[in-house]
C-alpha positions in Angstrom: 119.6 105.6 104.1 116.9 105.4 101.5 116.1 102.3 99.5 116.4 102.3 95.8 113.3 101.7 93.7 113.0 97.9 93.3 114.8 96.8 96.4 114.3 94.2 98.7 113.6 96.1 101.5 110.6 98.1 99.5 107.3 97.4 101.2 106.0 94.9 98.2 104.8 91.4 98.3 107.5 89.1 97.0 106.5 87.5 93.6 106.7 83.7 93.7 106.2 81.0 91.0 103.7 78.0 91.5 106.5 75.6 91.8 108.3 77.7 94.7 104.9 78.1 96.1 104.5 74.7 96.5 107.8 73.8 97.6 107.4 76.4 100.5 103.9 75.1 101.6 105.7 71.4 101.8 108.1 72.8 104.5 105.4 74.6 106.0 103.6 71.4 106.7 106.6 69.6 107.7 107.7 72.4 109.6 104.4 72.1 111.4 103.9 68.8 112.0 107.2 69.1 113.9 106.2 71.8 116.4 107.0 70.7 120.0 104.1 70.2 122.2 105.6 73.6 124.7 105.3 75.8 121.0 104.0 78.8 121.5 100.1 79.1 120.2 100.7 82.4 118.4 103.5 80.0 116.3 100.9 77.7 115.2 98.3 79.9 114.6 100.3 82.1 112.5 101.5 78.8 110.8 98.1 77.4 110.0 97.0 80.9 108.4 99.9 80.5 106.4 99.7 77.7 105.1 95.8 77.6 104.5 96.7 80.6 102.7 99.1 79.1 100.2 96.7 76.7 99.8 94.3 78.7 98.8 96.4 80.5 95.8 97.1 77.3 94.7 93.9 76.1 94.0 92.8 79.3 92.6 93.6 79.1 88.8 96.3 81.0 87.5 96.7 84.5 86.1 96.8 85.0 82.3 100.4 85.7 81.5 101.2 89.3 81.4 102.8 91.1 78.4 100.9 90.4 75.5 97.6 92.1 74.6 94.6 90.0 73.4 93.0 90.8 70.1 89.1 90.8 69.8 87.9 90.1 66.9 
């Protein structure tokens, strides 16, 4: 069965807003800290890219809001 365009199950990056980004890098970390000791390595690797990665959009500044050309002068 084919996908519709726009789906969920199209191969594109979900969009998330800086407060939902944040809120997901909190459970991240406190999913993190409470990895068992017999976790598997790959876990917390995979886990630390993650999260270093949302870090990393979240310090970058944000992108100009869409929609509305600018006008030179």
């Amino acid at each position: 069965m084919r996908a519709f365009e726009g789906q969920h199950s199209d191969n594109v990056a979900i969009k998330r807003s800086r407060e939902q980004k944040e809120r997901q890098l909190r459970e991240l970390k406190d999913q993190f800290a409470a990895l068992k000791s017999h976790a598997a390595p790959t876990l917390r690797t995979t886990m630390a890219k993650r999260i270093a990665d949302l870090e990393a959009e979240l310090k970058a500044p944000p992108a100009p809001p869409a929609g509305k050309p600018r006008r030179r002068g």
